[in-house]
N, C-alpha and C positions, 0 to 999 in steps of 0.2 A: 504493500500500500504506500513505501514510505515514495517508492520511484514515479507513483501516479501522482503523488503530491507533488514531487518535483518536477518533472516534465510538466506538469498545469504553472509552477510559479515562475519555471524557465517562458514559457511560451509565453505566459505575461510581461516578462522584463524583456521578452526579445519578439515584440508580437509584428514590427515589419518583417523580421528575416522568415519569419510563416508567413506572412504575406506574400511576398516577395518569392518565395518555395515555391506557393503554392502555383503564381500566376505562370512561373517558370513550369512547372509542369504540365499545366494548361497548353502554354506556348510548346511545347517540347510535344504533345500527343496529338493537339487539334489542327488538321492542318486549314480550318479556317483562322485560328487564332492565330497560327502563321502568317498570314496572305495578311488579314488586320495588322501585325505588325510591320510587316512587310509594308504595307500599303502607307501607313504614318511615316514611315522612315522615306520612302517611297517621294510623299508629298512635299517633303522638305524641299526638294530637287536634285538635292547631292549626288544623287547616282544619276540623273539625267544625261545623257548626253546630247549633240546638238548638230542637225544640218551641217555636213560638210560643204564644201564651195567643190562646184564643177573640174575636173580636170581632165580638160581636151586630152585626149586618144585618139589615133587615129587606126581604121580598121578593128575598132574592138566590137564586139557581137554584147547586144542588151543582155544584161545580166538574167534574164528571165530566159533567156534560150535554152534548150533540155530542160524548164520547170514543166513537170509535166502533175497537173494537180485534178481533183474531180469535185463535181459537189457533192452534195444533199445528197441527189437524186443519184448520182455515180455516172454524170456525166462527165465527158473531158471537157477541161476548160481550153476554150484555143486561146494560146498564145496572141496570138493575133490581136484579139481584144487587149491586149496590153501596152503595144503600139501608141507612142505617143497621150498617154494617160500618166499620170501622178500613181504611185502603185504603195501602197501600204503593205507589209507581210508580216506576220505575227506568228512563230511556231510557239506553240505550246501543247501543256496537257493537261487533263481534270486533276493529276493525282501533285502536279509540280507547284508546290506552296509559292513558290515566285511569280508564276501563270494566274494563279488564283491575283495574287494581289495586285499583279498592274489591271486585269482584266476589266475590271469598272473604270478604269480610263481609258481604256480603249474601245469598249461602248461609248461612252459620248463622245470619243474620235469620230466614230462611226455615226452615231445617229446628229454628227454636226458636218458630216461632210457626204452622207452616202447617196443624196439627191445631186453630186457635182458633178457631169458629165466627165470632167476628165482626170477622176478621183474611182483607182479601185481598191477593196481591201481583201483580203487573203490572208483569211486566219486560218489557220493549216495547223489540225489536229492531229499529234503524234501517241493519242494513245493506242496502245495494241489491238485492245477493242474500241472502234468507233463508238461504239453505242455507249459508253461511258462519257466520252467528251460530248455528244447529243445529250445525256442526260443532266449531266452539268450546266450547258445553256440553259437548259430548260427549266432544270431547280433554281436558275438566279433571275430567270428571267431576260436572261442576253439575247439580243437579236443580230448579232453579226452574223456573217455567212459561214456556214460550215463548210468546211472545205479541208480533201483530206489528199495524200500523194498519191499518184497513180505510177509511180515508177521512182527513180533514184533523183533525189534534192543534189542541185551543183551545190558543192562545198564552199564556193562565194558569197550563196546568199546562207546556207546552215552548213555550222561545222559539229553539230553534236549536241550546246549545250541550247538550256531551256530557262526561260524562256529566250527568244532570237527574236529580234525586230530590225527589219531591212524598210527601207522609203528608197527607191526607186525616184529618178524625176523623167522626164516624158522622151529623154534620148534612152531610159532603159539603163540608166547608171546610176552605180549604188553612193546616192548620197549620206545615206544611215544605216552602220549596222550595230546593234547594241547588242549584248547578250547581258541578262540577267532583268531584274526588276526597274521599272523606268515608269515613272506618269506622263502619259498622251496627255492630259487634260488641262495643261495650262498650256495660257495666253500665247507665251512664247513660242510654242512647238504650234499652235494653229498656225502666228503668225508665218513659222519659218516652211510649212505646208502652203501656205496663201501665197507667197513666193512665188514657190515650184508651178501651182498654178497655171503665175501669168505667163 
C-alpha cells in the first residue's frame, strides 16, 4: 500500500511530466495525433519550401513524360492533357502521418484553384491497396482527384519518400519538389502558383 501512496504523491509533485507522458503516447500510437502535430509545426512555415525560378534547357522532354497514372475509374490519364497547364502532384498514403497532415492544405489548394483551366492536380495514391487511400478521402471528406500509377513513376518527379510534392509550370518543368510535410495553404504559395499561371 505504502508504493500506491507514493506513486499518487509522486504524480502530484510531478503532474506535467504525466501530462506530458501521457500526450507523448497519444502522439506516439494515433496517427491522426500525428498529422495534428504535424500539421501545427507544419503551419509555422519552416519546412515550406518555395517556387524555384525557371532554368532554360535546351532539348529536355517535360518532366511528366513516362508519368503514366489512372483514375477513379482506372482510366489512363493522357499525358497530353498536361501540355502547357500548371501541374500540381502530390504522392502520398492513408497510413503516412506526414500525408495525413499537409492533406487539409492541399484540399483548399484544390478547391481554390481546381475551376482554372490551366491548373491540374494529381494526387497519386501509393497505398498497396487503393481502396484504403478511397477510404480515407472519404472518412475526411477530401475531394481531390484520386489518382493512382499505372506503370513505373520517373524518379524526377518520386524518389521513394512520402509525402513528395512536384509543381510543374506549363513548359513541363519541375519548379517544386518537396519531400516531406509542407502547407499548400498560404498566401504565398497561391501567390507563387498565380505566377506560373500567367
Amino acid at each position: 500500500m505504502k508504493s500506491i501512496g507514493d506513486l499518487k504523491k509522486w504524480m502530484r509533485a510531478h503532474w506535467s511530466t504525466v501530462i506530458m507522458t501521457v500526450l507523448l503516447i497519444i502522439v506516439l500510437i494515433s496517427p491522426d495525433a500525428k498529422a495534428w502535430l504535424m500539421r501545427q509545426v507544419a503551419s509555422t512555415g519552416i519546412l515550406n519550401s518555395s517556387i524555384s525560378e525557371s532554368v532554360e534547357k535546351s532539348g529536355n522532354k517535360a518532366a511528366y513524360t513516362g508519368l503514366m497514372l489512372k483514375n477513379e475509374d482506372g482510366i489512363l490519364i493522357d499525358p497530353s492533357h498536361l501540355k502547357n497547364k500548371v501541374v500540381f502532384i502530390n504522392f502520398w498514403a492513408s497510413w503516412c502521418p506526414p500525408c495525413r497532415a499537409e492533406f487539409p492544405s492541399v484540399e483548399k489548394l484544390y478547391n481554390k484553384y481546381k475551376t482554372h483551366p490551366d491548373m491540374v492536380f494529381l494526387t497519386v495514391n501509393l497505398d498497396d491497396n487503393p481502396s484504403l487511400g478511397k477510404a480515407y478521402l472519404k472518412e475526411k471528406g477530401f475531394t481531390v482527384p484520386f489518382i493512382t500509377p499505372a506503370g513505373t513513376i520517373p524518379g524526377e518527379l518520386y524518389n521513394g519518400s512520402l509525402p513528395t510534392t512536384v509543381v510543374l509550370d506549363k513548359k513541363g518543368e519541375v519548379r517544386l519538389h518537396h519531400t516531406g510535410v509542407a502547407d499548400y495553404s498560404k498566401d504565398s504559395f497561391y501567390q507563387e502558383i498565380d505566377l506560373l499561371l500567367k
